[in-house]
C-alpha positions as CSV (number, residue, x, y, z in Angstrom):
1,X,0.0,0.0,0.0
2,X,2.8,2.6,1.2
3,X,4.5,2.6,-1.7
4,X,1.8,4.0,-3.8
5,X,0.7,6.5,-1.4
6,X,1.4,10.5,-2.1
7,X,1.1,12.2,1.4
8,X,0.9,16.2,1.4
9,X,2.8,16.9,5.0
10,X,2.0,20.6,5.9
11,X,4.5,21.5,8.9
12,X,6.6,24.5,9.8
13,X,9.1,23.2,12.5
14,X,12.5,22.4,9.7
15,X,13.3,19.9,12.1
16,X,9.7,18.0,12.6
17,X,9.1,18.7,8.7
18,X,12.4,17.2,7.3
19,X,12.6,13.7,9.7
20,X,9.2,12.9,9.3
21,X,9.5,13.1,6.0
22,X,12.1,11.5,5.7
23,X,11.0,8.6,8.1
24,X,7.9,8.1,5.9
25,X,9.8,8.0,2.8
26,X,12.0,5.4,4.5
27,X,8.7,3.3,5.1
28,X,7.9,3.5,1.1
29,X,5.5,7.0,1.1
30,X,6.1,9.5,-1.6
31,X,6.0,12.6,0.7
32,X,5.4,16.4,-0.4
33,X,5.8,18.5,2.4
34,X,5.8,22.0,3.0
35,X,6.1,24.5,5.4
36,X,2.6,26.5,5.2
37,X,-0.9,26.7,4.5
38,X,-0.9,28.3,1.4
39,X,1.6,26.8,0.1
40,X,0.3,23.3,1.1
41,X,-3.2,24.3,-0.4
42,X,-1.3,25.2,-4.1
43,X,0.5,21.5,-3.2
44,X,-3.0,19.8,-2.8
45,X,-4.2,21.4,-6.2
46,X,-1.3,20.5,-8.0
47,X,-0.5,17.2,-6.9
48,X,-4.0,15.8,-5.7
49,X,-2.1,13.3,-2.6
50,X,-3.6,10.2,-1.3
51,X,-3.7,11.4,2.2
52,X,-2.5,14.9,4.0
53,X,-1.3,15.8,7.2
54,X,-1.9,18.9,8.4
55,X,0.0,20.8,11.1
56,X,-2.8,22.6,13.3
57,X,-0.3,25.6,14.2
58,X,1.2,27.0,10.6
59,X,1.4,30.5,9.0
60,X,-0.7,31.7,5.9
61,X,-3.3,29.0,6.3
62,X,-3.2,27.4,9.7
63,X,-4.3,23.9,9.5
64,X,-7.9,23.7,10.2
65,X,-8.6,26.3,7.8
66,X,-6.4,24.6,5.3
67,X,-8.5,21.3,6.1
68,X,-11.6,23.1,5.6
69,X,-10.5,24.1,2.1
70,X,-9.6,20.6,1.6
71,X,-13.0,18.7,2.7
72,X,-14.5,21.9,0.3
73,X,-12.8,20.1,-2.6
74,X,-12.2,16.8,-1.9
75,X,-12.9,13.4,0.3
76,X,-9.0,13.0,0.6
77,X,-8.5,11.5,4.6
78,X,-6.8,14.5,6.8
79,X,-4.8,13.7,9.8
80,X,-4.5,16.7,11.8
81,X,-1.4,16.7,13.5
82,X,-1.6,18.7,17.4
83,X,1.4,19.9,19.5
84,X,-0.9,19.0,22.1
85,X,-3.9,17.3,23.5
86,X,-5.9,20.1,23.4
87,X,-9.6,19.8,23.5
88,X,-10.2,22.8,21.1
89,X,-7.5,22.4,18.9
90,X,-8.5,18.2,18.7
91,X,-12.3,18.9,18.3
92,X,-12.1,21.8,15.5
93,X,-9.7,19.5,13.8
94,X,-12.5,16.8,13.4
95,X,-15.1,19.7,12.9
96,X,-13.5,21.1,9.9
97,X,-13.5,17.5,8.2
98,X,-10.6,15.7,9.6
99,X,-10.6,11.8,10.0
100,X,-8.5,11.3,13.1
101,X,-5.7,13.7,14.9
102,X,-2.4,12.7,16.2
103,X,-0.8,14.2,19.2
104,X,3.4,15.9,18.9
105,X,5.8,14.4,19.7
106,X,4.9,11.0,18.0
107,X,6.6,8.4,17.7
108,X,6.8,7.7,13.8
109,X,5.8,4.1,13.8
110,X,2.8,5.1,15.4
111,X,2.3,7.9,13.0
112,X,2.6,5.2,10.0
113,X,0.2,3.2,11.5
114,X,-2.4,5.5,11.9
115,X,-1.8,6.6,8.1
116,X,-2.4,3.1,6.9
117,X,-5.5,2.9,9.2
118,X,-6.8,5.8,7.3
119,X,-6.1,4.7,4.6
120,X,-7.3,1.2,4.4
121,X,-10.4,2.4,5.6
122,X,-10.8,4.8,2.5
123,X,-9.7,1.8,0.2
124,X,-12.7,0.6,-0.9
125,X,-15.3,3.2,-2.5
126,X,-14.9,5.2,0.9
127,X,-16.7,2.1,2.8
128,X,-16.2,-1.4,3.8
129,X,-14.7,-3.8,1.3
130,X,-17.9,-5.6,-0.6
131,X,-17.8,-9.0,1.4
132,X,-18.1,-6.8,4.7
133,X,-20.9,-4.5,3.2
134,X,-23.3,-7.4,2.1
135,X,-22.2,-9.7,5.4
136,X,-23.4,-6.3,7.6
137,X,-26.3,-4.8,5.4
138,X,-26.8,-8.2,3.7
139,X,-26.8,-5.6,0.1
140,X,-29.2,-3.9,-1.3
141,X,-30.7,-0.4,-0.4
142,X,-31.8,-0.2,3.7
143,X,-34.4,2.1,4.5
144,X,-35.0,4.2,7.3
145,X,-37.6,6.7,7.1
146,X,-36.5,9.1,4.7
147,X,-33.3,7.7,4.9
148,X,-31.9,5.2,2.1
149,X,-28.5,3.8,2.3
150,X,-27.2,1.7,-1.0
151,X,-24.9,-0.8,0.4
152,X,-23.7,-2.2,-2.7
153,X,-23.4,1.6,-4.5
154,X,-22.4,3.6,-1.3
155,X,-25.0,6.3,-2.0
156,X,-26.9,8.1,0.6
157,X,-30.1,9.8,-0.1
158,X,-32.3,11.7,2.6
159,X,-36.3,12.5,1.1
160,X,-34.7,11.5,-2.4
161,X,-31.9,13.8,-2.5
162,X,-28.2,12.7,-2.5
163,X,-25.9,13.3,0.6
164,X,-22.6,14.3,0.4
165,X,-20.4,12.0,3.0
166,X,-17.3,11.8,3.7
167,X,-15.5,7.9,3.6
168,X,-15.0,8.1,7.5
169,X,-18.9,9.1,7.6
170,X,-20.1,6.0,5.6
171,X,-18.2,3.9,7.1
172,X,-19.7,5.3,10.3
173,X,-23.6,5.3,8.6
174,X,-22.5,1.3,8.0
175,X,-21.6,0.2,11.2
176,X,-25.2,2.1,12.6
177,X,-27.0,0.3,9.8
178,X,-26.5,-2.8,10.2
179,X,-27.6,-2.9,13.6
180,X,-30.2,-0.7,14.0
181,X,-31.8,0.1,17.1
182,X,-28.2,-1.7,18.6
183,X,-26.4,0.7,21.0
184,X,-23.0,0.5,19.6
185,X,-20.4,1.6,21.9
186,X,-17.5,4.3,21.2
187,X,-14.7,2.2,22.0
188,X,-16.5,-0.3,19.5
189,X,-17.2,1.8,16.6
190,X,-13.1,3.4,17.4
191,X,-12.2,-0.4,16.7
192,X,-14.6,-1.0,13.4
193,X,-14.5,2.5,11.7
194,X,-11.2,3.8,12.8
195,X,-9.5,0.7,12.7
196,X,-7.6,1.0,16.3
197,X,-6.2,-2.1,17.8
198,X,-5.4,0.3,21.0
199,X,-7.7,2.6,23.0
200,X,-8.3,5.8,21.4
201,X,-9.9,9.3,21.9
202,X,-13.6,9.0,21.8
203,X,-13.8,12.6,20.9
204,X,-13.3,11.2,17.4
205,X,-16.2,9.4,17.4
206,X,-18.8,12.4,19.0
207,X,-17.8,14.9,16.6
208,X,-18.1,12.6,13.6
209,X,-21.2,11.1,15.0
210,X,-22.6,15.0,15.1
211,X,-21.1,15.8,11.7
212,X,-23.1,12.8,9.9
213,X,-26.5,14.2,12.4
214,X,-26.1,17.4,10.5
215,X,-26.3,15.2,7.2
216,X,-28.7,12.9,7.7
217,X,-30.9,14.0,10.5
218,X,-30.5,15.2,14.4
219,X,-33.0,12.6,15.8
220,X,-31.6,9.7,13.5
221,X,-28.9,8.6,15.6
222,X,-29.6,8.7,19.4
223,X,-27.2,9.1,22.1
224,X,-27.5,6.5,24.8
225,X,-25.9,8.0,27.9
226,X,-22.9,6.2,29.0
227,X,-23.0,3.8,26.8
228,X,-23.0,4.9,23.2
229,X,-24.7,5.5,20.2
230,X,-28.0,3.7,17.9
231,X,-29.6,4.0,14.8
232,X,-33.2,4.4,15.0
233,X,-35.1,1.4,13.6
């Protein structure tokens, strides 16, 4: 997979920029990187990478207004990369489109593994591969409501118009689907959507879970406190 895979790395720090890059090169990654926003929006244009991470903390075009542009133009997974665990830098991150944050310093095996859990996820049509769609959703279109989800197609249409999601979000619409009225938990859907092996932040899951309300309807997915998340039958 890695050796196919064009990453955009936006990141200011000469240091941080130059052995990262240089680490994912290493691990088979053809690597643009650059030192700003604006310049790493021209980059995106002009190159079109399989995956970018983004810096939250760079001049021109800091990072979540960079990822904004990006989810304005494309589907491409974002990481967003955080000198800290911050709550507001991690959760505007995920609100301006990004699929999953990692925290500075990292160590760069980690980092690789998270890109390849990104990116296996956006592998096939931006969902599950097509044994694991018609195992789940057993094909076909599901209805709920005004709701239909093509399992086979990955189309979503709300009172017969198409919605836009992202691969993160149908992955996410998926897991909900085939188990409606299920309470899935966050630690679970971390482990089927966002691929971690490990305990993760469940901050990734609210903010996406509240990003696909917005798409599909607020009272579609109900929050089941402290324990999770279900679809409405």
């Amino acid at each position: 997979m890695a050796d196919q895979t064009h990453v955009l790395f936006v990141e200011d720090d000469d240091v941080i920029r130059e052995a990262t890059q240089l680490a994912l090169e290493r691990d088979g990654f053809v690597v643009t990187a650059m030192p700003d926003g604006l310049s790493g929006l021209e980059a995106f244009r002009a190159d079109r990478p399989d995956i970018a991470l983004l810096d939250v903390m760079v001049p021109g075009l800091d990072g979540v207004s960079l990822c904004r542009r990006i989810r304005d133009e494309s589907t491409v997974p974002v990481i967003m990369l955080s000198a800290r665990a911050d709550s507001i830098d991690v959760v505007l991150g995920l609100e301006a489109g990004a699929d999953d944050y990692v925290t500075k310093p990292f160590d760069g095996a980690v980092l690789v593994a998270r890109i390849r859990a990104v990116l296996r996820r956006f592998g096939h049509a931006g969902g599950p591969d097509r044994g694991e769609a018609e195992s789940s959703a057993s094909g076909g279109v599901l209805t709920f409501g005004d709701l239909e989800i093509d399992t086979e197609g990955m189309e979503v249409r709300r009172a017969g118009q198409p919605v836009a999601l992202t691969p993160t979000e149908m992955r996410l619409l998926l897991e909900f689907s085939s188990a409606p009225g299920t309470v899935l938990s966050r630690d679970k859907l971390l482990e089927r959507v966002w691929d971690y092996g490990w305990g993760g932040d469940t901050r990734v899951v609210d903010v996406h879970v509240q990003r696909l309300r917005t798409k599909i309807g607020q009272d579609r997915i109900e929050t089941v406190r402290g324990f999770g998340y279900k679809l409405k039958a």
